[in-house]
N, C-alpha and C positions, 0 to 999 in steps of 0.2 A: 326849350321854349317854356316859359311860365304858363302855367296854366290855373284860370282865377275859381274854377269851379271841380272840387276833388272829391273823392268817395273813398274811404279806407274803412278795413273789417278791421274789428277789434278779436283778436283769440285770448282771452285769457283764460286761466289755470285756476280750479276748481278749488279757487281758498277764496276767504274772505280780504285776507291780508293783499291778495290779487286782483279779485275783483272788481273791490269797492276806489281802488287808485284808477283801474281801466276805465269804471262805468265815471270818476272823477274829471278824467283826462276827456272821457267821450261828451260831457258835458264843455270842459271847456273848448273844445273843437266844434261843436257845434255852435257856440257863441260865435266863435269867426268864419260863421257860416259855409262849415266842413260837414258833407253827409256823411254819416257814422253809422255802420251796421256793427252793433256790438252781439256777440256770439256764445250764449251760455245757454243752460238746461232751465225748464222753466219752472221751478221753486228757485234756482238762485235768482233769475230774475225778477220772480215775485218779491225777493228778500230785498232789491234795491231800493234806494228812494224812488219817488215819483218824479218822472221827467217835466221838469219846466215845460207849461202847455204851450210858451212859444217856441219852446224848441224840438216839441214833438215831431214834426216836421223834416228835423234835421237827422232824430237819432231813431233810427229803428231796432229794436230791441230783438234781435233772433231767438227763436229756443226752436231745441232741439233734443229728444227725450234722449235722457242719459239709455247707452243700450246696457243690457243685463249681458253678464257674466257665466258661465258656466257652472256652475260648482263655486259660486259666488257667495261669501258670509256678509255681505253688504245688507243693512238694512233695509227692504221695499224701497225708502222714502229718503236716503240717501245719494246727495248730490255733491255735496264739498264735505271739505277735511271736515269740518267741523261738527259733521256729523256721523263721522266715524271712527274708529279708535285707531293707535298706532300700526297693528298687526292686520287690519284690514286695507290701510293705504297703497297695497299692490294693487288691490284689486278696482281701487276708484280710479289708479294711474293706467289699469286694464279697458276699463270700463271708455275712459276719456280716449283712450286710442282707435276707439273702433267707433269714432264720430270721424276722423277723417273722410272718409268717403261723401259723407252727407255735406263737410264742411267745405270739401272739394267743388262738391257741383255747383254749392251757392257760391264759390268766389268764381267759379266759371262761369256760371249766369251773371254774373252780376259785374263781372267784370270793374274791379275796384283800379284807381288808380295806385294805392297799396295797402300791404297788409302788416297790421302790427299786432307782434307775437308775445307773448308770455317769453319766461326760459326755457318752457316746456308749454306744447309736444312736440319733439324735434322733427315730426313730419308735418310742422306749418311749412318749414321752408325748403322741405319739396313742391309742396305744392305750389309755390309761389314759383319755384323753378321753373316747373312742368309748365306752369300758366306765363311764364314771364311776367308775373305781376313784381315790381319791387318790394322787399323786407325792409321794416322796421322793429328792431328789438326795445321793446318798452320796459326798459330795467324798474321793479318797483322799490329795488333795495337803495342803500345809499353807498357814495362813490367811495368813501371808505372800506366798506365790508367788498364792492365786486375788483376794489385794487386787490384787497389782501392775496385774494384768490388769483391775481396776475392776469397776465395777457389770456385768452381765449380756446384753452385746453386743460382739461381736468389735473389736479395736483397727483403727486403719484399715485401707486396704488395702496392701500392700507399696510403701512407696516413695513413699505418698501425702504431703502437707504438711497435718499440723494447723494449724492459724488461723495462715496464713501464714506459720509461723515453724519447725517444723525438722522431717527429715525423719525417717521412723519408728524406724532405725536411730537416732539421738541422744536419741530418748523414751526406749527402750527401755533404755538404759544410765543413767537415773537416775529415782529412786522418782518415781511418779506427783505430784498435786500432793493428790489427796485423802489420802497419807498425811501428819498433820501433826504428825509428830515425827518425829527425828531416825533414818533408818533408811538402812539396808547392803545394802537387797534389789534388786537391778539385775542385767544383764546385763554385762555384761563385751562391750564390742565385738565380739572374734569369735564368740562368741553369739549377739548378734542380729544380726548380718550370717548365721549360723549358721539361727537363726528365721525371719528372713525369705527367702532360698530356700529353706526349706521348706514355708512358707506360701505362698510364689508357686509352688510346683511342680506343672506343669500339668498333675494329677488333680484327681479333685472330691472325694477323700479329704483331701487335703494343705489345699487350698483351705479348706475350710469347719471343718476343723478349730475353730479358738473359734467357727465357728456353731452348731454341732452344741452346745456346752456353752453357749450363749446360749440355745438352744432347750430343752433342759431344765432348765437353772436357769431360764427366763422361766414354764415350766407348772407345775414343781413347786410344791405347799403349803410346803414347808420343806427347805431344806438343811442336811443331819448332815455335818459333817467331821471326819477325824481329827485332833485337835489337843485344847488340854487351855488352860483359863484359867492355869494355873503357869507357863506355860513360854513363852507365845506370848499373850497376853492384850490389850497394846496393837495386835495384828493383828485379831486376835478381834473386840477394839470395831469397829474400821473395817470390817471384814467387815460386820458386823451393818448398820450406817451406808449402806454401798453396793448391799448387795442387796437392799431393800426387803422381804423379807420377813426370817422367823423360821429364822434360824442358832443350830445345837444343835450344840455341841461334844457325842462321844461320848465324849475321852478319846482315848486313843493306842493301846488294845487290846495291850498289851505281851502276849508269847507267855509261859503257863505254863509253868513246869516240871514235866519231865517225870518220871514215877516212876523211880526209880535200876532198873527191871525192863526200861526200853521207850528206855533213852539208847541212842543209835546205839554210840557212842564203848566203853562196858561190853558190849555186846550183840555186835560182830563183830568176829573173830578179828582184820580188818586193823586195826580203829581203834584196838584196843586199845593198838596200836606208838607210836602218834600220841598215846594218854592219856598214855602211859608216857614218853613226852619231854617233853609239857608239862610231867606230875606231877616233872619232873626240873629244871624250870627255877626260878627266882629268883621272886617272888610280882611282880605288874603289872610282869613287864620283857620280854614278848615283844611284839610288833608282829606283830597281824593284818591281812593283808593281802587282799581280798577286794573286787571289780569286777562280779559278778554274770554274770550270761547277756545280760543285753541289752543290755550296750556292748560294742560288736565293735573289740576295741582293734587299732590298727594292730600292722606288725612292731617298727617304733620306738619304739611308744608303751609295749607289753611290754618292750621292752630297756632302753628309759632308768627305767623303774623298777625293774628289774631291779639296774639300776646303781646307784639311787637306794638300794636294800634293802641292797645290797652296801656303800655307802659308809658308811652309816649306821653298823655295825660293831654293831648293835644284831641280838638276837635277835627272827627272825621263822617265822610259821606262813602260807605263802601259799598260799590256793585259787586257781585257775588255772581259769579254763576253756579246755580245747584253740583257740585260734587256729583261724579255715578257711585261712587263706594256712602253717598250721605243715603240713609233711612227716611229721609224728610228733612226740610229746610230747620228744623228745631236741630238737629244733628250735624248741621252743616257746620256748624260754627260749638266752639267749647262751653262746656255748662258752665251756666252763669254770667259768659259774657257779656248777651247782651245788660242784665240785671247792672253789673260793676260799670257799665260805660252808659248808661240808660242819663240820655237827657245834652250826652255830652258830643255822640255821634247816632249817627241813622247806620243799618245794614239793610241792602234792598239786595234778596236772591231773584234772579231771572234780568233778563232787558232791561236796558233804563235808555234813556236821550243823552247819551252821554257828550254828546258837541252841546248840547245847551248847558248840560249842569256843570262842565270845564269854563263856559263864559260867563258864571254866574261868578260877580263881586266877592263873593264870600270865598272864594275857593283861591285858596294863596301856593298850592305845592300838589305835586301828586306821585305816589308810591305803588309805581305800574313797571312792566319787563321789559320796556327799552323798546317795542315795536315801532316802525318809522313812521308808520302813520299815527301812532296814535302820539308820539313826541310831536310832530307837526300839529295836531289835536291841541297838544298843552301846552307850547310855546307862543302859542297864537294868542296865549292870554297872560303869559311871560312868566309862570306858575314856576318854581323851583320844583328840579326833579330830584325824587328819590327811585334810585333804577335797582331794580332784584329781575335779572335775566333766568330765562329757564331756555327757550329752544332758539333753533332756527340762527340766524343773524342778531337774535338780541345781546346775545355777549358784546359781540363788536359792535354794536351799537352804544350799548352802555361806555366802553371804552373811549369810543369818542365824544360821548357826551359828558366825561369826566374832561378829556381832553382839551373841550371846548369851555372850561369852566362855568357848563350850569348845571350840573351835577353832583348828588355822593353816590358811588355803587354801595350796595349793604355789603360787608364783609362776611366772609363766607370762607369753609372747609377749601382747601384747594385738593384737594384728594379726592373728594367724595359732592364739594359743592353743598354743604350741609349750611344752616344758617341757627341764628336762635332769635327770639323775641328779643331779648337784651338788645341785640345787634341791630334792629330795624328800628328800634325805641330813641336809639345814639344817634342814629344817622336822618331821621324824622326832628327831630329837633335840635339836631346842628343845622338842617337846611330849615327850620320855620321860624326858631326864635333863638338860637344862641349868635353871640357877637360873635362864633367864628365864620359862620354862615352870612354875615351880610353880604360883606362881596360876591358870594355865589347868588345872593338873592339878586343884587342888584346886576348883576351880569344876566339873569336869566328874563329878569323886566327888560333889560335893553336886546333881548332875542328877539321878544315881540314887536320890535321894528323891521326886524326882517320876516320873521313868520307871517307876521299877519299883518305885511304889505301887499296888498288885493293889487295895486297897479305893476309893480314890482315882478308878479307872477303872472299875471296878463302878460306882459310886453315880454318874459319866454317864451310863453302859448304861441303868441303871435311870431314871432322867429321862428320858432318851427313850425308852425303852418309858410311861412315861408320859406323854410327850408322845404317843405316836402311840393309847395308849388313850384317851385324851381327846379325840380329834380327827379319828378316821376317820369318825363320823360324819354331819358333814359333807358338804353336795354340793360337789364340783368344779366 
């Protein structure tokens, strides 16, 4: 029986890269007038945007203080990845599990029609058991990167030999065998030499890693992922194909513009320095530059692009976030750079508005690691990508967006993943102004018909709210 009036909790997982799609999605569900209890600690939710006042109403925002740890190296004031380094990540995965209990009563009280889960923690979908509330798995990856990894159980164990023949490291570097067309989505050797100690790394956080996402994709009713038929559509099928159940694309959730009252960039006094050089530049000929919070780039790794931006002799706008091994933001970056590039690019260390300064006219390409939201971020404005992956899904991200030609990956050590300035200098402007690059240019301007069609991603939203009106009533 359809039911026209629903309530689902949102669980997601103490990243940015997690949240910020959940709290995306929890927004667009409350536009189709869907109550949304979203469920995080309360600094990340202070860290959200501000909910649309007319949809206050709809989306209630839960917190719930992260509990402390035992013999815990976690900072006081740490809540997500991003504020903690690699070798502490047990303990925030420690920390997030002993919120169960509290997250229990409120889906008990509250009794949601369902609950949509991160890939972790794998006892959301107990508790949705124990409650007979239906699961929904809200994939934020793209249907590329969750095919690589197959149907719904973790790939072997590190180091193990499939059917005699080759050991995980050499899987892991070319497309599975159930994708059966021609596809770019793979590891790059030192990536999955990269994957794999990570996956052997002797926590039970690290370990169970694709268990944990085996575990609720095996209990969920249906998996929602961000991704859209236009654009990823031959992934899409095989998805569907491998996970035995019912795969709903929602769309990509592209970020609204904001009222010309509430742009960071118009609104304070600093950014405005920052409009006013863009508003000064030449229409798509600056290069944004932009790595986020959660790759903790080496001293090398910031210099050789550094060099890379520099050589390029192309106009750029770089977000920086302060290095932990920098002495001060003068140290962040190599002597003298900014003096040799002075007049020709801006470097801004800390926060910037980075969805206004990607829609700014001036900004033609951007040389970032391939993350899926922030690709959906830059194709919105049909910017040619220059992709340099460091963690996580960005490899196989990048590969598809070479795939899909609107992309250069920067070339790179395959041994060690090592890169040089040279190399980021080649690949910056084969994508912004060499004749071998038009076609990618012009392939990446016709992205922005799919990305940043606002109607186009409603009318997913809307299918799966009607998917899930149609089908919460159901027993589990």
């Amino acid at each position: 029986m359809k039911k026209d009036n629903i309530h689902v909790v949102m669980v997601p997982w103490l990243a940015f890269g997690h949240l910020q799609p959940f709290f995306q999605l929890s927004i667009a569900l409350a536009t189709e007038k869907v109550h949304v209890s979203f469920i995080s600690t309360p600094k990340n939710i202070k860290r959200l945007p501000k909910v649309p006042s007319n949809l206050a109403p709809l989306l209630n925002l839960v917190e719930f203080p992260l509990p402390s740890v035992n013999g815990s190296p976690l900072p006081a004031d740490a809540e997500a990845s991003v504020d903690v380094s690699a070798d502490q990540m047990l303990y925030l995965y420690q920390a997030f599990n002993l919120l169960q209990e509290p997250v229990k009563n409120f889906i008990a009280d509250k009794k949601p029609d369902w609950v949509i889960a991160d890939f972790v923690p794998d006892w959301v979908a107990d508790i949705a058991r124990e409650l007979n509330i239906p699961l929904l798995k809200f994939s934020v990856f793209t249907a590329s990167s969750r095919v690589f990894f197959g149907p719904p159980k973790p790939r072997p164990r590190p180091g193990q030999v499939k059917n005699g023949s080759k050991p995980l490291h050499e899987l892991l570097t070319s497309p599975p065998p159930w994708v059966d067309f021609p596809s770019m989505v793979a590891f790059r050797k030192y990536e999955a030499l990269d994957l794999i100690s990570v996956l052997s790394a002797e926590n039970e956080s690290r370990e169970t890693l694709l268990g944990h996402d085996a575990v609720i994709e095996g209990a969920c009713r249906a998996v929602a992922i961000r991704t859209c038929i236009e654009f990823e559509g031959d992934y899409l099928d095989t998805y569907k194909k491998v996970a035995g159940k019912p795969v709903i694309p929602i769309g990509l959730l592209p970020p609204e513009e904001l009222p010309g009252n509430e742009r960071t960039l118009s609104f304070h006094p600093n950014w405005q320095k920052i409009f006013k050089w863009l508003d000064e530049q030449k229409p798509r000929s600056v290069v944004f530059v932009g790595f986020g919070s959660e790759c903790k780039l080496s001293k090398n790794q910031v210099y050789e692009i550094a060099n890379g931006v520099k050589l390029s002799g192309l106009p750029f706008f770089w977000i920086l976030q302060k290095p932990s091994w920098a002495l001060n933001d003068i140290d962040a970056l190599p002597s003298g750079f900014c003096a040799s590039t002075e007049g020709r690019g801006l470097v801004h260390i800390g926060w910037a508005p980075q969805k206004e300064i990607l829609a700014h006219p001036s900004i033609g390409g951007s040389l970032f690691h391939g993350g899926w939201g922030s690709t959906i971020e830059t194709l919105r404005s049909g910017h040619v990508l220059v992709v340099l992956p460091f963690v996580f899904d960005q490899g196989l991200n990048a590969r598809l967006l070479v795939e899909k030609g609107v992309a250069i990956e920067v070339k790179r050590n395959e041994e060690d993943g090592s890169f040089s300035g040279n190399d980021i200098a080649t690949s910056l402007r084969e994508a912004m102004v060499s004749e071998d690059g038009e076609e990618l240019r012009a392939r990446a301007g016709k992205a922005a018909g799919i990305f940043g069609d606002q109607n186009l991603h409603d009318s997913y939203v809307k299918n799966f709210v009607e998917y899930m009106r149609s089908n919460g009533e159901m027993k589990v």
